[in-house]
Each structure stands twice: as C-alpha cells, then as structure tokens.
C-alpha positions in Angstrom: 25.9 -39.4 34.8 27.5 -42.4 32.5 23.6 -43.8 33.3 21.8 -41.0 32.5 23.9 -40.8 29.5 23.4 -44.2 27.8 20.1 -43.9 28.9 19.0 -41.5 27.0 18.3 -39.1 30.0 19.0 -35.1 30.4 22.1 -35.1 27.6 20.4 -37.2 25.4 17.6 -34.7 25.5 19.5 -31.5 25.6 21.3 -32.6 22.2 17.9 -33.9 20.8 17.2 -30.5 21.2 20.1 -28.5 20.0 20.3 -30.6 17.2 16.2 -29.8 16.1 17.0 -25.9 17.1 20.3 -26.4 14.7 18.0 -26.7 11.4 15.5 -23.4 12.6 18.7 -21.4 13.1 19.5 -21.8 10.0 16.4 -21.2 8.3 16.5 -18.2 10.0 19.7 -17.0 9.0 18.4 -18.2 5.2 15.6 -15.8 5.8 17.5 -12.7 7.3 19.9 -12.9 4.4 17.5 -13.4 2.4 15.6 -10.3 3.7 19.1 -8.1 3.4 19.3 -9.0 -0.3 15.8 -7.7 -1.3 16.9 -4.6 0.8 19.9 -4.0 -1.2 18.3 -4.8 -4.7 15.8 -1.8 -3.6 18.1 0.3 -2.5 20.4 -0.4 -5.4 16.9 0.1 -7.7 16.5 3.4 -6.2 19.4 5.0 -6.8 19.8 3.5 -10.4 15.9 5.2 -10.9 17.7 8.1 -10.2 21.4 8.1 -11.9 19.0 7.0 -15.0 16.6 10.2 -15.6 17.9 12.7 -18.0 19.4 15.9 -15.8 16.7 18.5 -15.1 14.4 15.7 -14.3 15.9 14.4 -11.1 17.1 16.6 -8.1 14.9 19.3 -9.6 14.8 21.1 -5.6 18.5 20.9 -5.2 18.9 22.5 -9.1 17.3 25.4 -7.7 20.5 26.5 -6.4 22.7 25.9 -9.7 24.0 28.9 -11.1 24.7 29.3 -14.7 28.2 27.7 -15.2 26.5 24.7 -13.7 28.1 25.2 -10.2 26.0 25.6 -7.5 25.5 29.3 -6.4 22.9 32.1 -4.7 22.0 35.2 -5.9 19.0 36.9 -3.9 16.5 35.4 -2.1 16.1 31.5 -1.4 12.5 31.7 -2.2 12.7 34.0 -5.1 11.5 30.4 -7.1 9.5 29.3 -4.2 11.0 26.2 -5.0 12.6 25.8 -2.0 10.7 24.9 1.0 12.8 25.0 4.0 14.0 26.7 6.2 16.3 29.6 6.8 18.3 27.8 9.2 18.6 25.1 6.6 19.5 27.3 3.6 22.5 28.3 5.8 23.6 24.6 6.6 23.2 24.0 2.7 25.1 27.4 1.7 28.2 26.2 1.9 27.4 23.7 -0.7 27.3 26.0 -3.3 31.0 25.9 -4.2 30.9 22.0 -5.0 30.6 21.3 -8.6 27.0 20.0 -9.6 27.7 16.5 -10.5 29.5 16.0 -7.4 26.7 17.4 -5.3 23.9 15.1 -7.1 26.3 11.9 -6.7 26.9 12.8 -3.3 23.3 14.3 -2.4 21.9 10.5 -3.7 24.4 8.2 -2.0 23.8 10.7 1.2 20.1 10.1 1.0 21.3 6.3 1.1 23.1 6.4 3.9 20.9 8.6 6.1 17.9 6.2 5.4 19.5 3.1 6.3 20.6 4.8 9.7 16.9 5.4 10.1 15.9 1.6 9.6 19.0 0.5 11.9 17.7 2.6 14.3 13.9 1.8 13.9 15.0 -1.5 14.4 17.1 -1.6 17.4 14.3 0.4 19.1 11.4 -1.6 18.6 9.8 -2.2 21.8 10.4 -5.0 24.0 10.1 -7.7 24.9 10.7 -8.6 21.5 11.1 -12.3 19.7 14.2 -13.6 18.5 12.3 -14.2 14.8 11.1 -10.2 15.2 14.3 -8.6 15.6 16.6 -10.3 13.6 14.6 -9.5 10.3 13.5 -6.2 11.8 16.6 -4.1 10.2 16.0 -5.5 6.8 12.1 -5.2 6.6 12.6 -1.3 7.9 15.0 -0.4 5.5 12.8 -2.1 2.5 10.0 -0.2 3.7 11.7 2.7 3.7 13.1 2.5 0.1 9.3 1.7 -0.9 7.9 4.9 0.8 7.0 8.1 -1.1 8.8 10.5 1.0 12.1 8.7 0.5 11.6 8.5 -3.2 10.3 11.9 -3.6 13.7 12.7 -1.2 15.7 10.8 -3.6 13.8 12.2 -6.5 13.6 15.7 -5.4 16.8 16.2 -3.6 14.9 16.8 -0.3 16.4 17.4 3.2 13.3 15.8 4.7 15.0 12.3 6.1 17.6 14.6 7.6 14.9 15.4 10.5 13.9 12.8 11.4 17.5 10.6 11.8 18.6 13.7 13.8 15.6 12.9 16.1 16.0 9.1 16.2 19.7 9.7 16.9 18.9 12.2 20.0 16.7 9.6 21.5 18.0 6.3 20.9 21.7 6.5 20.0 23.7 9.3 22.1 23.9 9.7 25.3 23.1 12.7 28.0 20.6 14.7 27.7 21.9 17.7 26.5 23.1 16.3 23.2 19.7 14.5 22.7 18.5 18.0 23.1 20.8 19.3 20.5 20.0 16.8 18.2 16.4 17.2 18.5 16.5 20.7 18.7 18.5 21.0 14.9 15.8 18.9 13.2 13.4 21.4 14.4 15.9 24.3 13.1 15.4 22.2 9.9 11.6 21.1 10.6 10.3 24.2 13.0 7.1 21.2 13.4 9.6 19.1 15.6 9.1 21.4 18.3 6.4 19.3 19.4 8.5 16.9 20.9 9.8 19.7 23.7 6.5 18.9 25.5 6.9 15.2 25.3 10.7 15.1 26.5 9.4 17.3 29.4 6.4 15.2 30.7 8.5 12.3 30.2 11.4 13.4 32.7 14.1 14.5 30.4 13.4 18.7 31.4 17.5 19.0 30.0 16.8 18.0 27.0 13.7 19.6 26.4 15.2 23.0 27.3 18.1 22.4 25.0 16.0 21.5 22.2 14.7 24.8 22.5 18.1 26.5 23.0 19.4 24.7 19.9 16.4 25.8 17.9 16.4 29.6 18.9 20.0 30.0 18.3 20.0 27.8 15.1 16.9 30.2 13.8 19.0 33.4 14.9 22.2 32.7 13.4 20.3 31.7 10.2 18.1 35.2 11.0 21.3 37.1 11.4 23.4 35.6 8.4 19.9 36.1 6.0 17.7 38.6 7.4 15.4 39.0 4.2 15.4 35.4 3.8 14.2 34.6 7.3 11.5 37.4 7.3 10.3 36.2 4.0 10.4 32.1 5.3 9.1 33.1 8.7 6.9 36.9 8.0 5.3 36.8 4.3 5.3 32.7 4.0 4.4 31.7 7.4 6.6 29.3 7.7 6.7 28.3 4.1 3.1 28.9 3.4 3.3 29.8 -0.3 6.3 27.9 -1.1 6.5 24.6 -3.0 3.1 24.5 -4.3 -0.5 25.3 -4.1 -1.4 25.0 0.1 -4.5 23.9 -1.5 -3.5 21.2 -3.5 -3.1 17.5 -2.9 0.2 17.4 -1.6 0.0 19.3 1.2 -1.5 16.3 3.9 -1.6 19.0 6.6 -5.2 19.6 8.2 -5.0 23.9 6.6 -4.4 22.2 3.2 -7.6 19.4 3.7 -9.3 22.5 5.4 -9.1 24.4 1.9 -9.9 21.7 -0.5 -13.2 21.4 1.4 -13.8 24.9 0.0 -12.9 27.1 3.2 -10.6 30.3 2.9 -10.1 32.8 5.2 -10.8 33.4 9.1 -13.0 31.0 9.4 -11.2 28.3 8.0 -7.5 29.8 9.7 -9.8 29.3 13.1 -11.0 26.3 12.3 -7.3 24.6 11.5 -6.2 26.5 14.7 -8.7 24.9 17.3 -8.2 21.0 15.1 -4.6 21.4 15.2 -4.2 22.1 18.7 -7.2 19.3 20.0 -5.0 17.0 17.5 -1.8 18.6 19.0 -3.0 18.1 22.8 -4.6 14.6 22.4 -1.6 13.2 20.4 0.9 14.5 22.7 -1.3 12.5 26.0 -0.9 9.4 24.0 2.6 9.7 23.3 3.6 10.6 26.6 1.8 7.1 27.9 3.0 5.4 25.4 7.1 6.8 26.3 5.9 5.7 30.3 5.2 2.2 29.0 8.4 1.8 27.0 7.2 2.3 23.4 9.2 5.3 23.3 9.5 5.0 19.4 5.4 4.7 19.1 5.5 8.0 21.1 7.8 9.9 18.6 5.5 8.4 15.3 2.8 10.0 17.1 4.1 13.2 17.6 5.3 13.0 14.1 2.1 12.7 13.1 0.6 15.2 15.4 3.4 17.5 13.6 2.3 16.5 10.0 -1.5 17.5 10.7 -0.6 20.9 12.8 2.0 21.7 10.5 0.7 24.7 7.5 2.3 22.6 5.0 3.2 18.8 4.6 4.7 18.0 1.6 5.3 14.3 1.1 9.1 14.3 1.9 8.0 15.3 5.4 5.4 12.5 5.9 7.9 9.8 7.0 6.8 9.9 10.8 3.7 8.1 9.6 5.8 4.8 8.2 7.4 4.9 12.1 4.0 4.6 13.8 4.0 0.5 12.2 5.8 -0.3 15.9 2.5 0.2 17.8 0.6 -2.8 18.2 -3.8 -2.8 17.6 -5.7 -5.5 17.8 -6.4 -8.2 20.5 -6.9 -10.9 18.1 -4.6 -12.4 16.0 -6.3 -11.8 13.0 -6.7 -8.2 13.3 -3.0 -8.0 14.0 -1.9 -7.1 10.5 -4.6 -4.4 9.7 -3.0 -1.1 11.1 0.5 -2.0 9.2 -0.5 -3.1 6.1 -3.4 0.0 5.9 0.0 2.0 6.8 2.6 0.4 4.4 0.1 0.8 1.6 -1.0 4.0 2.4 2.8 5.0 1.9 3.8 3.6 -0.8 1.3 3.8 -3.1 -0.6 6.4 -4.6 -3.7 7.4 -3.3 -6.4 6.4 -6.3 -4.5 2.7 -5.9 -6.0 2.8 -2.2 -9.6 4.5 -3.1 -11.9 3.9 -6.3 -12.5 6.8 -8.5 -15.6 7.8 -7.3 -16.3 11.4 -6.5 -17.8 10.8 -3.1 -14.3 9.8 -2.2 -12.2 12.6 -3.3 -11.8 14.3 0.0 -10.9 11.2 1.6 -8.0 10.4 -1.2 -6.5 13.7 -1.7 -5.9 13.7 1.9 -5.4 9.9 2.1 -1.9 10.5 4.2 -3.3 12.6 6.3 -5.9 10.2 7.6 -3.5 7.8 8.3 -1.9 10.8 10.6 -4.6 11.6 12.6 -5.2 8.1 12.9 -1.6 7.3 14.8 -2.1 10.5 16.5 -5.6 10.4 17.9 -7.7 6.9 18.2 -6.0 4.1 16.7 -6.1 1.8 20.1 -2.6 0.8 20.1 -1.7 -1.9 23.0 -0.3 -1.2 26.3 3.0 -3.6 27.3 1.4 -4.7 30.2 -1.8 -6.2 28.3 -2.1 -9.7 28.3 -2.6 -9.1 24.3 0.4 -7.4 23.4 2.6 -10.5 23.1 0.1 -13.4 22.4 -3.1 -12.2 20.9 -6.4 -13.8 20.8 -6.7 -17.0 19.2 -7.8 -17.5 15.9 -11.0 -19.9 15.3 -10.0 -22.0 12.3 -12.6 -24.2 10.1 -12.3 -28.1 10.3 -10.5 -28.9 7.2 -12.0 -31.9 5.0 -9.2 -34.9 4.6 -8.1 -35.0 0.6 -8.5 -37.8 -1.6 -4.6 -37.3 -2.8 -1.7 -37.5 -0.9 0.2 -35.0 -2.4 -2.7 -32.3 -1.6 -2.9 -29.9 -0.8 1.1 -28.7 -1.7 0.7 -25.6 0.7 -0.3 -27.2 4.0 -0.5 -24.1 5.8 -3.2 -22.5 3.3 -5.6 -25.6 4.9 -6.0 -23.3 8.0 -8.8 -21.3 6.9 -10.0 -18.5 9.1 -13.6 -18.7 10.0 -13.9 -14.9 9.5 -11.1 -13.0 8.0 -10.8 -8.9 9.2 -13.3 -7.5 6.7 -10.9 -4.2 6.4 -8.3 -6.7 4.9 -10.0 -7.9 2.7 -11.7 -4.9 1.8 -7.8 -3.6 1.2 -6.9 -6.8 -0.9 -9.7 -6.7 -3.1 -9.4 -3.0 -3.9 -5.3 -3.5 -4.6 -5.8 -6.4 -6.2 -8.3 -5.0 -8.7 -6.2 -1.7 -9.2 -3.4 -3.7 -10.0 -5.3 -6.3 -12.2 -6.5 -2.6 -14.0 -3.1 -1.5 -14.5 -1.8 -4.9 -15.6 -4.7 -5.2 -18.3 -4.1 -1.7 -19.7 -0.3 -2.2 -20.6 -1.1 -6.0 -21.5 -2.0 -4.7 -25.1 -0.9 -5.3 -28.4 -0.9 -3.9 -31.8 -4.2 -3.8 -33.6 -2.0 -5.5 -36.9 -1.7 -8.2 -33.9 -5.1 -7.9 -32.3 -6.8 -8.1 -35.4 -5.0 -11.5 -37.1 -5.8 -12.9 -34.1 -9.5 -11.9 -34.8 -9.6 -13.5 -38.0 -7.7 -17.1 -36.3 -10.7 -17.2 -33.7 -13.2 -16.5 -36.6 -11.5 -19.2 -38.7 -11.3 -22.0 -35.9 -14.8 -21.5 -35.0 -16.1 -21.4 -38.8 -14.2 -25.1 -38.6 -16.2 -25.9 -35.4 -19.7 -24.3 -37.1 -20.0 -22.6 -33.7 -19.8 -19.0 -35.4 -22.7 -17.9 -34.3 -21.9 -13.9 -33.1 -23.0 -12.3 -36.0 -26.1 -14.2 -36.4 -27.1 -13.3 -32.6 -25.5 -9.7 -32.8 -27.6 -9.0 -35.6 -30.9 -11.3 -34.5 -30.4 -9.1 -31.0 -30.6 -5.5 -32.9 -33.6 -6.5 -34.5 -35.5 -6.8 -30.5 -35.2 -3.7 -28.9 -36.0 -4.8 -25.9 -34.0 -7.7 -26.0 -31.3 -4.7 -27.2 -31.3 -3.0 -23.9 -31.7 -5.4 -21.5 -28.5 -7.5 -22.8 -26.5 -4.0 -23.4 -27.7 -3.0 -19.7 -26.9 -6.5 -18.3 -23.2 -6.0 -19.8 -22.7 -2.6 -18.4 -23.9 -3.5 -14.9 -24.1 -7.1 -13.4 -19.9 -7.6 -14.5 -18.9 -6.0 -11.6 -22.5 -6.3 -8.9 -23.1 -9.7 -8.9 -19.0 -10.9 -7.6 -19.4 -7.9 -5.3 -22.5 -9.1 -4.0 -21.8 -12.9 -3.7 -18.5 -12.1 -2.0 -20.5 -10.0 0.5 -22.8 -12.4 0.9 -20.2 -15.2 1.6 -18.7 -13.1 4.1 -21.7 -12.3 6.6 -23.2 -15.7 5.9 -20.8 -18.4 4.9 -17.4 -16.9 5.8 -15.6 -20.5 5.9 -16.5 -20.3 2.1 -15.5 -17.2 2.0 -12.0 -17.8 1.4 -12.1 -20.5 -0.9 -14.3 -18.5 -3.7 -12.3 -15.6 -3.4 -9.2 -17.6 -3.5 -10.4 -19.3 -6.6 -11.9 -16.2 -8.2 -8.2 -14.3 -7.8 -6.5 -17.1 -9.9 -8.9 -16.8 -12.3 -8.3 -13.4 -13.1 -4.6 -13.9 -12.8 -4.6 -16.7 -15.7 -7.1 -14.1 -17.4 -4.6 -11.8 -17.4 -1.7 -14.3 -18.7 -3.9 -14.6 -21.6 -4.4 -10.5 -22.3 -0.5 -10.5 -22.3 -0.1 -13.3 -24.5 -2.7 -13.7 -27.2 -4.4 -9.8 -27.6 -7.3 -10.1 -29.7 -10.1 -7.7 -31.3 -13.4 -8.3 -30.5 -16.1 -8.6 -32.9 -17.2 -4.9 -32.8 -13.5 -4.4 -33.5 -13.3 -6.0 -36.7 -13.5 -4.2 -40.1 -15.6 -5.9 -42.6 -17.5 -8.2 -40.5 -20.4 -6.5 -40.2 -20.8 -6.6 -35.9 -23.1 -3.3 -34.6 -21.6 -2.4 -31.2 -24.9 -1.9 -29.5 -22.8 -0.7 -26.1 -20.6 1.8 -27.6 -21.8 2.8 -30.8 -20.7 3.1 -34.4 -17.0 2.9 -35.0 -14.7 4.9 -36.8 -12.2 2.2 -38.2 -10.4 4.6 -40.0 -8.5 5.4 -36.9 -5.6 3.8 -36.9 -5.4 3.1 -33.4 -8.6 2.7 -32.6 -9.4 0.3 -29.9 -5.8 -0.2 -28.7 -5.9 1.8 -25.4 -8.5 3.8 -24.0 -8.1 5.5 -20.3 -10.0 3.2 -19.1 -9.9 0.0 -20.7 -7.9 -2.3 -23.2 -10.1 -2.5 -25.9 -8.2 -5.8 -27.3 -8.4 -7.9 -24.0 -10.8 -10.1 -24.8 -9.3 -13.7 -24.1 -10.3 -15.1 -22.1 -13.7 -13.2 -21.4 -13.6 -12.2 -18.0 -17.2 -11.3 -18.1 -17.8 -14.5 -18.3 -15.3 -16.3 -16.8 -16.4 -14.4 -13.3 -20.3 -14.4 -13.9 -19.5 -18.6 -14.1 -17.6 -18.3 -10.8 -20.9 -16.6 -9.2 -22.7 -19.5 -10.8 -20.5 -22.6 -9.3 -19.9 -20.7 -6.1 -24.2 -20.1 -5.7 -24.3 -23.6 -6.8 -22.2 -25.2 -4.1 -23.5 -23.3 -1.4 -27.1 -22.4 -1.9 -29.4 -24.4 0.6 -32.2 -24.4 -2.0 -32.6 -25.5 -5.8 -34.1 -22.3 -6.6 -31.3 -20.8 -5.5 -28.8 -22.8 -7.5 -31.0 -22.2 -10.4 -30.8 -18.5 -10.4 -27.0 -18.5 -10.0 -26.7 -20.9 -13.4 -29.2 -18.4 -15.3 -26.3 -15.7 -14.4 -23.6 -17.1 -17.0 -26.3 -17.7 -18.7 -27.2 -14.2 -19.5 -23.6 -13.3 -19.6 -22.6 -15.0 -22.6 -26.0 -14.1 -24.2 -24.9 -10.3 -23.5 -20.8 -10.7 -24.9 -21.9 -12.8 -27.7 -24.8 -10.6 -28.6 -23.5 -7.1 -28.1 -20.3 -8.2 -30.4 -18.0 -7.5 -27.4 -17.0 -11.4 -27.5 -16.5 -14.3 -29.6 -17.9 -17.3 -28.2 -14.2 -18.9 -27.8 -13.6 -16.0 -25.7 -16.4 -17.6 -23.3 -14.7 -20.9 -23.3 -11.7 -19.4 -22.4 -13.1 -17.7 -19.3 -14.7 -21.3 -18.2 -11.3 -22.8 -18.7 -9.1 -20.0 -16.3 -12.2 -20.4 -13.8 -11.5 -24.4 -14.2 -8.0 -23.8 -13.5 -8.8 -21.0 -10.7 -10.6 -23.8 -8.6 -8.1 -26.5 -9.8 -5.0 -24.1 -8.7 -7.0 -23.4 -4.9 -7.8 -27.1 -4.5 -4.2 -28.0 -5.2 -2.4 -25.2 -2.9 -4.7 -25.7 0.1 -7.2 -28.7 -0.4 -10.9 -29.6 -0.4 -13.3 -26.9 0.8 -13.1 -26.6 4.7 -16.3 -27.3 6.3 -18.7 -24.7 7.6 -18.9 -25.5 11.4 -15.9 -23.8 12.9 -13.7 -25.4 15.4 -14.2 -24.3 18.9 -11.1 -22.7 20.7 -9.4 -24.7 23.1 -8.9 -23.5 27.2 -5.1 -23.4 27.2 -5.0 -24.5 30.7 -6.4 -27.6 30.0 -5.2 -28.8 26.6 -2.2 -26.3 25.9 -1.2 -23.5 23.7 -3.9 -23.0 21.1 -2.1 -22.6 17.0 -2.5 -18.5 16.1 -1.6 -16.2 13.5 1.1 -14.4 13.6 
C-alpha cells in the first residue's frame, strides 16, 4: 500500500479525482443557489405586482364576496354576479372566510397563493421521473417554482384571487406525498369537489392498481358536492342545473379565455345541438385516448407525465377553462420527445412559452391564424393529451439521445477567439420549429421594445435638424434632392414606394429559409449575426430618437408611402399601433437588406448570384432615401450595427464553420460521442 501510495497508484488516483469533482461541486452548488435567488426575486416580484395595484384592481374574484362595511360577507346567491366560477362545494369551504376583515383576507389570500405554489414546484420536483442526473434534480425545485411564478394561471391566481392552484397541489399531494390509499383518495377526491374536471383521474388510479383510492375519490367528491348541496341548495342547482357546471359564469363561453374544446367549438361559429354533439364525441375520443396514455405512462414510472395528461384531457373536456385552471399543461414539461438531442428542447420550450406569454407573442397577427391563437392553450392540451410522442423509460433514447452532427469549425487567426468556446459547436441543422419559435419571439419582442423606445417629437425633431446639419457639413445632403427628383418619375414613384413596403421583411425571410434547406452550417452564423444587428439597432432607437425626413416641418420632404402630413398634430409621429414613427437610427431597412447582401455574397456559388444580392441594398437605400423615410446617415448607421452584428458573432463563437459536416462517431469504437443537452 506504502508502494502504491508513493507511486502514484489507486490513492493517488482516487484523490486526483475527488480533488477535480471538488471544483464541479461547487459550481453546482453556485448554480443551484444561484437558481433559488432568481426564484425568490420572482416570487418576491409577484407579490409586490400585486400589494402595488390600487384596491379594486387586484383580487377583483375574491371582492365579489366583500360586503359593504368592507368585511367580507354573502347575501343571496354566489352567482348572482357570475363572478364567481366555482363551485358549490368550494363556496362552502370559502364561507367561513367571510368574517375575516378584507385586508387581512387579501394579505393572507396572496402569501397563501405563495405558499401553495411553491409546494407544487417541490413536489414537481421530487417527482420527476427516474433515473434522474445529479445536475437534473438539484436545480429541478428552483427552475419549477420559477416557471410557475412565470405562468399565467398563477399570475391570474395571484391577480384574480383564484382557488385554481388549490386543485392541483391537493392532487400532487394525494399521489406523491401521503401515504395509503385512502387519503390519496381523499385528497384527490376534494380537488374534484373544487374542480368537478378532476374526476378524470378515478379511471386512471383504477387501471393503475390503486381501486381504494379511486373509490374514495369518488366518495370524497359525492359527499363533498352533497354537504355543499345541502348547506346551499339554490346555489348548487344554479352551479350544477342552469350553469352546467359554471357554463355562464365568468365570462363569455365563447370568448378567448375559455381553452376548453365547447369554447374553440363556438368561436368556429357553431351553437347549438350540433356543436353540444360535436364537443361531446371530441371530448370523450380526447378523454378516452388521453387516459390510455396516461395509464402507460403511470406503468412505466412517469406517474407525474400521467397526471399532466389527464390534466390536460380535463382542460379540453371541461365546458369551461378559464386560465387559472390551465396549470396541468405547465406539468406535462416532465415527458421527454425527441430521440435526438437537438429536438430535445422543442416540446418544453413550445410549452413554457405557450404559458407564459400571450398568445399574439406566439402567432403573427394574421387572420388565418386567429383560431389557432385564441385557442393557443388549448393546443398545447390536446397536444400532451393525445399525440405528442413522449419516451418510454425503457428506450434506449430516454437518457442519452441521438447524437448531434456538428460542423468542423475553422481554427481562428486570434488566440483570444472566439471568447465563448462553446458557441463554436454549430449544429449542422438546428430543429426548424425552434427556430421558427426564436425568430417569431424575437421579433415580437424586438416590436415591443421599438414601440416604447420613443422619444418626444421636441427630441426627435432637434435630432432631425443635428443629422441635417452634419450632413450639410459633409455635402452628402442629398434626400431632398432625390425625394423630390423621385416624385417627378411615376414609375420610379411606385416601384421604390412598393420596394419599401414589401422586400423589408421578404427578402431576410427568404434568405434565412434558404440557408436553412441548403446551407444550414451557415445557417446559424447569419442569423446569429443578423440578431445583433437588430439588437444594436434597437440601442440606437432608445438612445438617439430621431424624425425622419417626411417628419420634418419646413423641409419640404413628400411622403410618397404615407401621404400628406398634418403637422399641426402635436404628436404626430410619436407612436402609432404599429410602429414608432421616430426610430429611424440606425435604418434597419437597410441595415438588414445589407445583411442579405454580405450573407448572398459569402455563400452564393455564382457571381451572378452575388451580384443580385449587392443590387438588394442597393435598392434599399434608393427606396429610404427617396421616399423621405431616411436620411442617408440613417443608412450608415444600419451598415455600422451590421458591422458590429458580424464583428460581435465572430468574437463570441469564431470564424464561419465549414460546410461539410462532421460524421458521427460508433461509440463502441472511439467512445462517447459530445451531445446536447
């Protein structure tokens, strides 16, 4: 042993090792505190959102029951507002409630609501399925509760004073936490007293072995729907008779926040027995194929997969779903789809984004799409429920998927590049629905961002004359010269307007598709690039807002795109639904119609083709300069955040990877192959 020892044999190693693992242990512990803290400051950001709004803004369902000395108190009916949406059974848990004071009820109601959401993401966490990686389940508790906070049925919950997380602890506790089957069945069997929808887990603890608690879920619903039946006769026959189990109450059934198949069923325009049949036969195909899944999903030891989709089965069947009821859909992030590792990430980022931001965020504005976004929740549902192919424990993908091909990267000519070594590792074909996802969110946010980015049009307007002023010094002011030269052409007239209107947005579309089916090892890199770019353009909106030519009293410019202007609007220009009419530096126009022409110059295999892509900016600056919706420093400035787009990629992750992709390794003959994760 004194040998091996001095040798440098088995103890040398083992404390070579312990003394590497001693640094990645506490990295990790780094991370998971670091995790904790951004759940706290959203948890602490929630209930500040809250405690800040003006009374009669926040809590608004729980105010229903305030009584006019500003103590809580019932007279009549529950539903005599049809503000209230629950049930009976929970009216009668709430009741007693009514002799606490209403500030005491809204600070206790909120820091409730706290509590009873963190117990969810304790409890999602600890029953993640297994086998599960050290680096997986330490963060998992941390990342849960952060989603949660982020989700729009806990803020509307928060907002609202909803009962809706209530539910669904109550059924995470009778399955994961207690013990005996009887008290799992109680459990379960009061959030569907609270959330009659729940029942639809009696089925699943039946095929699944556990007959006790299935029969005392339905015991523990019957009696808790009787005593409330007993204790408010007119309110249950109202709730359960004339509402149909809150049909009626809340809101419109037909209106957007209702994500249950009867309320998608009547925006498409049906009513009556055809539709009530047609949302009988969907809900119970949805009702009979989710429940097949989530009982082969319980057998393979996903039993919290098999509860999201029967949550979700429940949100779709359900006559209403109002978004503080939607929170089974967050759950279903535990399955696993995908057998690559690239794909990995598409079902719980399309989830996380689904809930927690609104739905035009997720779709354009185009009318096409409205059935799809007014029901966006609801397709996110149907998908846990019904088809989403979520792995089996026992395939050889659920633990280590498919490798992912990476492009040979090209050796830099500076040692301190690229700064981000990890960004060199460029996908030969990213998942085309991820990237569909970042470029729509990216651009919805880069909308939003550019609309508050404004300033004054005192501001936007000295800033005018400083541009005008620098380039009279420089003799490059040209715009009014070619604004007016252009109205004189008709034809050239249209062609620039049209050019303006249309190629901004179809030409980076198309070359971006483009690169993707044909060159997707370039792929990366120009979208990389072109996403800098329009994050310096939009430093420069929120720095130095400036009034285009058109914009400018007493210059003289004719807007040939929009039409005469009315200056004697005072705030004219300065924000428009759509637009902000005094973000013009740097000139995004231009900036991204000279990314389409470096990017067709790199890769284009033919001169012609390079050509074509140069005569793009070309045009481009012809059209701003022309139409008055640019002055030509404005073009400069978009070269110089495209400059600095392509500078900023280069740095972070290197030169351009090559096109050939590298071939995947056997892992049986040279070892584990690097994936994604």
């Amino acid at each position: 042993m004194a040998d091996a020892e001095h040798s440098g044999g088995p103890v040398a190693a083992f404390s070579g090792a312990a003394a590497a693992a001693a640094p990645v242990g506490a990295r990790l512990r780094a991370a998971r505190l670091g995790l904790w803290l951004i759940a706290g400051v959203l948890a602490i950001r929630q209930v500040a959102a809250v405690l800040t709004t003006p009374r009669g803004e926040r809590l608004t369902d729980l105010e229903t029951w305030v009584g006019p000395g500003g103590v809580l108190d019932v007279k009549g009916s529950l539903y005599d507002s049809t503000r209230f949406t629950g049930t009976p059974f929970g009216g009668l848990v709430l009741k007693p409630l009514t002799n606490a004071a209403e500030d005491a009820l809204g600070w206790g109601w909120i820091f409730g609501t706290l509590l009873l959401v963190v117990a969810i993401g304790l409890i999602a966490a600890r029953a993640l399925p297994r086998p599960a990686g050290r680096r997986a389940s330490l963060p998992a508790a941390p990342v849960a509760i952060s989603l949660l906070m982020l989700s729009l049925p806990v803020r509307n919950a928060f907002w609202l004073g909803q009962m809706g997380v209530l539910p669904v602890l109550l059924v995470l506790l009778g399955l994961f936490v207690v013990r005996g089957q009887r008290t799992c069945g109680l459990l379960v069997g009061l959030a569907a007293a609270l959330q009659p929808t729940m029942l639809l887990l009696v089925p699943l603890l039946w095929c699944t072995g556990r007959r006790r608690a299935a029969a005392a879920t339905g015991a523990t619903f019957a009696v808790g729907t009787a005593l409330a039946w007993a204790a408010m006769p007119h309110d249950s026959a109202t709730y359960w008779i004339h509402h149909i189990a809150s049909v009626g109450l809340g809101g419109r059934a037909d209106g957007p926040a209702n994500q249950s198949l009867h309320g998608a069923l009547l925006r498409f325009g049906l009513a009556g027995p055809l539709e009530i049949g047609l949302f009988l036969v969907l809900g119970a195909a949805v009702a009979v194929l989710a429940l097949r899944r989530a009982v082969r999903y319980a057998h393979d030891g996903q039993l919290l997969l098999a509860v999201a989709v029967t949550g979700c089965a429940a949100i779709a069947v359900s006559p209403t779903a109002w978004q503080h009821q939607l929170l089974w859909v967050l759950l279903a992030v535990a399955g696993r789809a995908g057998r690559r590792a690239c794909d990995r990430y598409v079902w719980p980022v399309a989830v996380v984004l689904v809930m927690t931001l609104p739905a035009r965020t997720m779709l354009p504005g185009m009318a096409v799409l409205d059935p799809v976004r007014d029901s966006a929740v609801l397709v996110a549902a149907l998908a846990a429920a019904t088809f989403v192919p979520f792995l089996s424990r026992a395939s050889e993908y659920f633990r280590t998927p498919a490798p992912t091909r990476y492009a040979d990267p090209v050796p830099a000519r500076f040692r301190h590049v690229p700064v981000a070594p990890f960004l060199r590792r460029v996908l030969t074909r990213p998942n085309l629905l991820l990237e569909l996802l970042l470029i729509r969110i990216t651009y919805a946010a880069y909308s939003q961002v550019r609309l508050v980015a404004r300033g004054g049009r005192a501001t936007a307007e000295r800033h005018g004359h400083q541009i005008h002023s620098v380039e009279h010094a420089l003799h490059i002011d040209i715009e009014h010269w070619a604004n007016h030269a252009m109205v004189r052409l008709p034809w050239l007239d249209h062609f620039l307007s049209y050019y303006y209107e249309t190629f901004h947005f179809v030409v980076p579309l198309a070359v971006l598709a483009v690169l993707y089916v044909r060159r997707p090892v370039d792929y990366r890199w120009a979208r990389t690039a072109l996403g800098f770019a329009t994050l310096f353009g939009l430093l420069g909106f929120w720095l130095y807002p400036l009034a285009p030519p058109r914009l400018m009293p007493g210059f003289g410019f004719i807007d040939t795109v929009h039409g005469v202007q009315d200056f004697a609007k005072p705030d004219y220009g300065a924000m428009t639904a759509l637009t902000n009419q005094y973000a013009a530096m740097p000139s995004l126009h231009f900036g991204w119609s000279l990314w389409c022409g470096l990017v067709i110059a790199v890769v284009a295999p033919k001169w012609w083709m390079k050509v074509l892509g140069l005569l793009h900016p070309l045009f481009t600056v012809s059209a701003i300069v022309g139409t008055a919706n640019h002055w030509v420093l404005d073009a400069v400035g978009g070269a110089t955040v495209v400059c600095a787009g392509f500078a900023l990629s280069h740095l972070l992750s290197g030169p351009r990877a090559v096109a050939a992709p590298h071939p995947v390794a056997d892992p049986e003959k040279t070892g584990p192959v690097p994936v994604v994760r």
